[in-house]
C-alpha positions as CSV (number, residue, x, y, z in Angstrom):
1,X,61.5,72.6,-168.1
2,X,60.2,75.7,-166.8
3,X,60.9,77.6,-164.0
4,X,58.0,80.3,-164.3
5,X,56.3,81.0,-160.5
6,X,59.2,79.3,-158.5
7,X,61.1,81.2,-155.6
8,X,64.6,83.2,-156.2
9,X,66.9,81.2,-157.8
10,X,70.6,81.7,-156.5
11,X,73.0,78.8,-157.5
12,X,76.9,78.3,-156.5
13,X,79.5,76.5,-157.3
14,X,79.9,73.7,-154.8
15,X,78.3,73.0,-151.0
16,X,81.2,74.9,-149.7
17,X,80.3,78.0,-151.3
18,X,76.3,77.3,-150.9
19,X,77.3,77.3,-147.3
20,X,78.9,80.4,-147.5
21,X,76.4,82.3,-149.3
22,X,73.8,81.0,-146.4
23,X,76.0,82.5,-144.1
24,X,76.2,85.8,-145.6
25,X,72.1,85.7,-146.0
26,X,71.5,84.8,-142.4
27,X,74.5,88.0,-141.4
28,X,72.4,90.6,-143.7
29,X,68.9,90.0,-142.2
30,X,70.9,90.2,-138.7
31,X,72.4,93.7,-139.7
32,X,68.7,94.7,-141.4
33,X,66.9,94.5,-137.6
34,X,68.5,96.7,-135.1
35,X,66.1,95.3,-132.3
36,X,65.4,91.7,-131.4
37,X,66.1,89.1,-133.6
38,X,64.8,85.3,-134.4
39,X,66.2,82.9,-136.3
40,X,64.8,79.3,-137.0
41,X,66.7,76.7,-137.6
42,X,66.6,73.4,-140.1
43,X,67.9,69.8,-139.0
44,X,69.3,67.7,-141.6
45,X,72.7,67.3,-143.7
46,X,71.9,70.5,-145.7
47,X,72.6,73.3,-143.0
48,X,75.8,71.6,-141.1
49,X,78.6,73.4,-142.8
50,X,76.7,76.5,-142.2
51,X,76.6,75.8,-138.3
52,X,80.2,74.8,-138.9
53,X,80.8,78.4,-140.0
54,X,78.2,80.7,-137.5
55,X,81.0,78.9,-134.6
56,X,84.4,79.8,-136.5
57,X,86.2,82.8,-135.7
58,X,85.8,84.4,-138.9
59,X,81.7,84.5,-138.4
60,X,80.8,84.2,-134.9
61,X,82.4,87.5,-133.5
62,X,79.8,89.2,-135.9
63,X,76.3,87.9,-134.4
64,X,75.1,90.2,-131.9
65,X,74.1,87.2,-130.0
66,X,72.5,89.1,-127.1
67,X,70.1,90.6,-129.5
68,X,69.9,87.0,-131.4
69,X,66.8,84.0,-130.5
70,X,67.1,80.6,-131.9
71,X,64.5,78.5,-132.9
72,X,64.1,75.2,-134.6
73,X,61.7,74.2,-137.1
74,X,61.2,70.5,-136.7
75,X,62.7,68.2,-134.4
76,X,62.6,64.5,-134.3
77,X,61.0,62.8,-131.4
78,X,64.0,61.5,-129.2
79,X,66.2,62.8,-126.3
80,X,67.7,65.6,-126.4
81,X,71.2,64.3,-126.5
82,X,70.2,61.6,-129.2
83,X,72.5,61.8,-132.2
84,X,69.0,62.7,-134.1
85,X,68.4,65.5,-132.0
86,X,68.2,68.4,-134.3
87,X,68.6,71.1,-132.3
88,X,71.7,69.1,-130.2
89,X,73.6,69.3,-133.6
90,X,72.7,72.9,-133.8
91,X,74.2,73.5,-130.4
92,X,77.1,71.6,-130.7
93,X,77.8,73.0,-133.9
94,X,77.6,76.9,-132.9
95,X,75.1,77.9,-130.6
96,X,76.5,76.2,-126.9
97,X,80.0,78.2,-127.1
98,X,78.0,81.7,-127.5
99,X,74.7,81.9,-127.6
100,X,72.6,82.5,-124.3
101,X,71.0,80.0,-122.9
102,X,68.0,81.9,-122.9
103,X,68.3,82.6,-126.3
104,X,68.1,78.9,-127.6
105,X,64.8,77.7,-128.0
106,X,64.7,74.0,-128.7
107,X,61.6,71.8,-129.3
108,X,60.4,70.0,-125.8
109,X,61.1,66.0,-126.2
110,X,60.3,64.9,-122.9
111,X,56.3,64.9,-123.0
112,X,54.5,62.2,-123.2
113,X,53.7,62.1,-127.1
114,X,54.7,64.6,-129.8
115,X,51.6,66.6,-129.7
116,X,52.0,67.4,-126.7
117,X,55.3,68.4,-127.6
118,X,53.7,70.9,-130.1
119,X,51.6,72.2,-128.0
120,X,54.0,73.3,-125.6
121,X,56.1,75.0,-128.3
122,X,53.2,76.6,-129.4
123,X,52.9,78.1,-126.4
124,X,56.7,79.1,-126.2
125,X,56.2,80.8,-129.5
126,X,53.4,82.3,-128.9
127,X,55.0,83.7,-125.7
128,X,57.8,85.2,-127.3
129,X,55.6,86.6,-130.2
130,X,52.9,88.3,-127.8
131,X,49.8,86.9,-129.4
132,X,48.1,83.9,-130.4
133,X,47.0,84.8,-133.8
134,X,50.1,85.4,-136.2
135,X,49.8,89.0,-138.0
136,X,50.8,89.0,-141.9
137,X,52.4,92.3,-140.7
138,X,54.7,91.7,-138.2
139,X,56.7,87.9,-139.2
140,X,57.5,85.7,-136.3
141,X,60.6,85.3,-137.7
142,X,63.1,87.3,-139.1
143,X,64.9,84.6,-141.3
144,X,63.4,80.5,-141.9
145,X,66.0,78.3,-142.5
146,X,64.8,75.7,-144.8
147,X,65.9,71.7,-146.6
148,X,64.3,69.7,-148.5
149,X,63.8,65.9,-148.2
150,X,64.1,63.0,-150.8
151,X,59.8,62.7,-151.1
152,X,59.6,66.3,-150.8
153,X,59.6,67.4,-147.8
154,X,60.4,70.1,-145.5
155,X,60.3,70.4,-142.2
156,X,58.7,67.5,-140.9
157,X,55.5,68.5,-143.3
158,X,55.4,64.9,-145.9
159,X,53.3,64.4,-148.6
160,X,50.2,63.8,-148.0
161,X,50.3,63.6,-144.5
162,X,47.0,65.9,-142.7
163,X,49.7,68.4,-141.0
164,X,50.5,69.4,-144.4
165,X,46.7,71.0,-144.5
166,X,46.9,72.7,-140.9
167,X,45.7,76.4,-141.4
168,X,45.2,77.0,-137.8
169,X,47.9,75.4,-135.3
170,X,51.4,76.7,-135.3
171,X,53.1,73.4,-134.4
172,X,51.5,69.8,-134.6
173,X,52.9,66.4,-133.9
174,X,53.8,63.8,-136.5
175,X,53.4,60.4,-135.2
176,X,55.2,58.7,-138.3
177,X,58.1,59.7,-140.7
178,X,57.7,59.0,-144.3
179,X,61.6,58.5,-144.6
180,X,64.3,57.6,-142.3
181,X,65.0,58.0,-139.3
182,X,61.4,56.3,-139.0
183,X,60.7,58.0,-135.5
184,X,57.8,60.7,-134.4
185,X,58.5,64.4,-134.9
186,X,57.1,67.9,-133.9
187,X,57.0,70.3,-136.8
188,X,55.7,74.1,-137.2
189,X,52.8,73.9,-139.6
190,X,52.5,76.0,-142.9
191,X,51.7,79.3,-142.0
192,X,53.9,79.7,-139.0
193,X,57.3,78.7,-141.1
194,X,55.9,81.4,-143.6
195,X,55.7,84.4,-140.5
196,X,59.0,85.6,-141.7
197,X,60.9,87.7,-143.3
198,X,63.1,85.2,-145.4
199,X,62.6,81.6,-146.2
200,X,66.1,80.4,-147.1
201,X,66.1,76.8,-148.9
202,X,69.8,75.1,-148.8
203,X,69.5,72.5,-151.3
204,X,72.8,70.7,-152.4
205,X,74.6,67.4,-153.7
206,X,73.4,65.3,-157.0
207,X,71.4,63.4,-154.9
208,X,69.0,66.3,-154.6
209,X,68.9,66.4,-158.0
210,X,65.8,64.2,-158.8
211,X,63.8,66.5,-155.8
212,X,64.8,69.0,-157.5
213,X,63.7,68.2,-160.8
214,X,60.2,67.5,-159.5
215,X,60.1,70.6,-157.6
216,X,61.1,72.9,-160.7
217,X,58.3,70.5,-162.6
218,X,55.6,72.5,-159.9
219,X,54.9,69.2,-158.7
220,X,52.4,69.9,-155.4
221,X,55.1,68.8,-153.0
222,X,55.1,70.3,-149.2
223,X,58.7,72.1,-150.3
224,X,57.3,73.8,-153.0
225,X,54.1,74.8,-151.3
226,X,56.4,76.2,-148.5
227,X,56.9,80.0,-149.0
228,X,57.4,83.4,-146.9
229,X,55.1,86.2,-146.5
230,X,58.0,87.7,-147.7
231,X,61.1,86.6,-149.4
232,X,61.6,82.7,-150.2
233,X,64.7,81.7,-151.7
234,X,66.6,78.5,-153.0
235,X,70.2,78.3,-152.2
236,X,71.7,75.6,-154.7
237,X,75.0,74.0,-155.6
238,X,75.7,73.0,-159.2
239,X,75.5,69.2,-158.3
240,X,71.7,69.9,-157.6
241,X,70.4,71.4,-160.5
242,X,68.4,70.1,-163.1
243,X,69.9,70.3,-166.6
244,X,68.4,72.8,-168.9
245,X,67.8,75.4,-165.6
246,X,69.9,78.5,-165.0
247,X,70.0,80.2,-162.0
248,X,71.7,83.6,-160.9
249,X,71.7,86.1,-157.9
């Protein structure tokens, strides 16, 4: 099994220090930007520990949180206090005890359909970038937090699905989920999760093994096709990897 033309490799122990190690990622390209800041988040099992650790004591003292904007980059297609609420995890996890409320930028659920939804966080996006068009120089975001699903996915970008192909739209609606929860979701496209300065995959437990597998195979799956401008890297715990790879810092 080769590995040749994949992202970064970084591997630890266990989820705990996976979780850890995201942490530290998401501090340094904090520290690297001395002027405003954006950060967008991932829903999912993968990221919660990390949350968990943003809000403890030993963490969130360290975020310049005036300076820090929080984005999200998929959400599912239900209230915003639904358990399935990405972005309600998110906030319940870390963001409600300290961030601004200004500063949290969650994906509008109360339109009439999903692309509508996406096209109002277009706008919000587009707002806080300055432009409409997204400039290879200058990333939207300074650091995209990334999972990947069972099929594939990432995001809410599945295989084979048309959003997977958008070139031009920064967000889209997606009417149907390829796995569960089976409901509608709003995801940023392609090339707007790869406006950034680091794309930071957290991909942990055996049962991400097989996903793995195929992905380290360079099978044409939406998380492999998923990359940064700038640095993309997979954060993984032993459990995860495929045997016969090796991964190091």
């Amino acid at each position: 099994m080769a590995a040749a033309g994949l992202p970064k490799l970084i591997v630890e122990t266990d989820a705990e220090a996976l979780a850890r190690a995201a942490a530290e990622r998401v501090m340094a390209r904090i520290a690297a930007n001395p002027g405003r800041i954006a950060i967008c988040l991932t829903g999912g099992s993968s990221p919660k520990r990390l949350y968990q650790l943003l809000g403890g004591d030993s963490w969130r003292d360290k975020i310049p949180w005036e300076r820090v904007h929080w984005f999200i980059g998929d959400e599912r297609f239900v209230p915003e206090g639904d358990p399935l609420n990405n972005m309600a995890v998110a906030r319940e996890a870390f963001l409600d005890r300290s961030a601004p409320s200004g500063h949290i930028h969650p994906i509008p659920t109360t339109a009439e359909n999903p692309d509508r939804s996406a096209e109002a966080y277009a706008r919000e996006l587009q707002s806080f970038y300055g432009e409409e068009r997204l400039d290879p120089s200058r990333p939207l975001f300074d650091l995209v937090l990334m999972g990947a699903g069972p099929d594939g996915h990432t995001a809410s970008l599945f295989p084979g699905y048309p959003a997977l192909e958008e070139t031009q739209r920064w967000v889209v609606g997606v009417p149907k989920a390829n796995v569960a929860p089976f409901v509608p979701r709003v995801s940023l496209t392609l090339p707007a999760l790869a406006s950034c300065r680091e794309m930071l995959f957290e991909i942990a437990g055996h049962d991400k093994q097989p996903i793995l597998t195929r992905l380290f195979n360079g099978e044409n799956l939406p998380a492999l096709r998923a990359r940064s401008n700038g640095e993309t890297v997979w954060l993984v715990d032993q459990a995860a990897l495929p045997e016969g790879i090796r991964g190091g810092r």
